[in-house]
N, C-alpha and C positions, 0 to 999 in steps of 0.2 A: 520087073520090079523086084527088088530087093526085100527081104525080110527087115522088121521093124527093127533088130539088132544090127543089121545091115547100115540102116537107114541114123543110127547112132552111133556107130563107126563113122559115116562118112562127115556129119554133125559134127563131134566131136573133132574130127582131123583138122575143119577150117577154124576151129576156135583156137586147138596149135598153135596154128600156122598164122591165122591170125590176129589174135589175142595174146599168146604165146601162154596159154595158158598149159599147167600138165596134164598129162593124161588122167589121172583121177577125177580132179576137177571139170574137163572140157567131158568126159563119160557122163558125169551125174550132172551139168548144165544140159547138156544134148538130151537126157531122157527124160528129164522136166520137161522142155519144150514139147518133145515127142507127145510125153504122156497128156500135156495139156491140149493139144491140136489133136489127139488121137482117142485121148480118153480111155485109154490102157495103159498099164505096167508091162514093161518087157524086161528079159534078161540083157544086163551090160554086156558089152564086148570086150573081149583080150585084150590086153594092154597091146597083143602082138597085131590083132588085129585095127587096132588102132593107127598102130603106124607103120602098116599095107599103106591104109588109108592116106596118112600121112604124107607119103612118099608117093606114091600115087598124086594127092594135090601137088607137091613140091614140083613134081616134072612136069606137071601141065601148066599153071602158072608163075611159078618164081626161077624155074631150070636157071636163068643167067646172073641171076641175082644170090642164088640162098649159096652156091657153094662159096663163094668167096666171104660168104658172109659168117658160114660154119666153120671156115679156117679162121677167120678174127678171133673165132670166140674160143675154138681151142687154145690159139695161141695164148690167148690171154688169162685162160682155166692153166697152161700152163706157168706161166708165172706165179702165180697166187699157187699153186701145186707145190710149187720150189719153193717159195716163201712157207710154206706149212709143213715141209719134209718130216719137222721132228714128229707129228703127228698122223703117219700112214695116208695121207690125201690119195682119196678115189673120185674119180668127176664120174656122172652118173647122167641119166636123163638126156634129154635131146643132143645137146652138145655132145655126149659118149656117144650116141647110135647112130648122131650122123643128119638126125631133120633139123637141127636147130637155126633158127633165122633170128637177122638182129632183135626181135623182140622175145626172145627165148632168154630166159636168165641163165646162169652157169650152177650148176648143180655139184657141188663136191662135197664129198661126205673125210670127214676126220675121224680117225679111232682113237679116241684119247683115254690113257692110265686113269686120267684125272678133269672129270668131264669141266670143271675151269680150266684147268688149263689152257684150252685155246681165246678163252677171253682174255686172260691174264697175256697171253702172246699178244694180241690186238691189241693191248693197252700198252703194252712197254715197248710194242713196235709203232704206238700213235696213232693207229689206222680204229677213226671212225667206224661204227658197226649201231646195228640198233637190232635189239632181243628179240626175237617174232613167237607170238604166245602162241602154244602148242600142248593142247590140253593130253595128256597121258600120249606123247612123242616124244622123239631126241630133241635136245638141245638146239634151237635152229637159232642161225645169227644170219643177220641181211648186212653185206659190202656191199657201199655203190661207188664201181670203179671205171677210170677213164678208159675207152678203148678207140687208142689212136685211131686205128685201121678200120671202125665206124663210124669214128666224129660225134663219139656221143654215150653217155654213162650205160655202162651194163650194170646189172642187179648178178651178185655172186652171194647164193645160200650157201653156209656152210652150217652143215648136218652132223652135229658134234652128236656121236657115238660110242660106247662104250668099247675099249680093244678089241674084245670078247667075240661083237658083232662082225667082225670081218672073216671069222671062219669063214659063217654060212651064207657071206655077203658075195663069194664070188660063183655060186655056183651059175652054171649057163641057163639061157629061158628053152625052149623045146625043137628050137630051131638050133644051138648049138652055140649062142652068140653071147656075150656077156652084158651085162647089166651095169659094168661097173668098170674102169681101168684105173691101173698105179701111173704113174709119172714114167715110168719106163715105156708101158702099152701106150700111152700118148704120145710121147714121141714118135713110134714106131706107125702110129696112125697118119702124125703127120709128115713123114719121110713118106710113105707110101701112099699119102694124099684121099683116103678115103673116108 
């Protein structure tokens, strides 16, 4: 039997996967539950540990289903990447590491001179967006866009951030692995299919 931080990793991973919820979110659901069946507080788990976990459920039950489905959603984080070039677009979150299933939303962050700036792009380019209240955070806007290749609207956050933020946005987590790609690192993902 696993340790109670254990036992919130593994919690957390099926809300992922299938809630498609983010890892902050599916950590602090999973340790409410814990803590109310167990009647103890415990320490959260690493985000890395999280998605062990993650990848872990992925291979036992979705293995024939999630990868074609994590190519959809690249592909289409790509577009929306191209469409936002003037603005540094980084895709972040599941979709970048690699767990994300069709119920994962698309995660790309903008570094903007001029934090409207990407509104004002979404308006003179027509594309619908609706503001998501985010009390002392960046800038968050919700796209809901078509995605051929799953027959059904994806949710595209876009994480409007200040230039500044993308120094210290790329450093790697403790495994060596990024947190974060440009439109180049995506492509290169999806050429070499991982």
């Amino acid at each position: 039997m696993g340790s109670a931080t254990d036992d919130i990793a593994q919690a957390a991973a099926r809300l992922v996967v299938d809630d498609g919820l983010e890892y902050g979110a599916a950590k602090r659901k999973a340790a409410r539950e814990l803590s109310r069946r167990q009647g103890r507080r415990t320490e959260l788990p690493s985000n890395e540990a999280i998605e062990d976990e993650v990848r872990d459920y992925l291979s036992l039950f979705q293995a024939d289903t999630q990868p074609g489905e994590l190519l959809a959603l690249r592909e289409l984080a790509l577009q929306w990447m191209e469409r936002l070039q003037a603005f540094r677009p980084h895709l972040t979150g599941a979709v970048w590491r690699g767990t994300a299933t069709r119920r994962s939303a698309v995660q790309i962050e903008l570094y903007c001179d001029d934090p409207k700036a990407a509104e004002i792009e979404l308006l003179d380019r027509r594309i619908d967006y609706d503001p998501v209240g985010q009390p002392d955070g960046p800038d968050l806007l919700r796209v809901d866009a078509h995605c051929a290749a799953l027959g059904e609207s994806v949710a595209i956050f876009l994480h409007v951030l200040d230039r500044d933020d993308l120094r210290g946005g790329l450093k790697p987590d403790a495994r060596g692995r990024t947190w974060r790609g440009d439109v180049p690192a995506l492509q290169r993902l999806l050429q070499v299919g991982s």
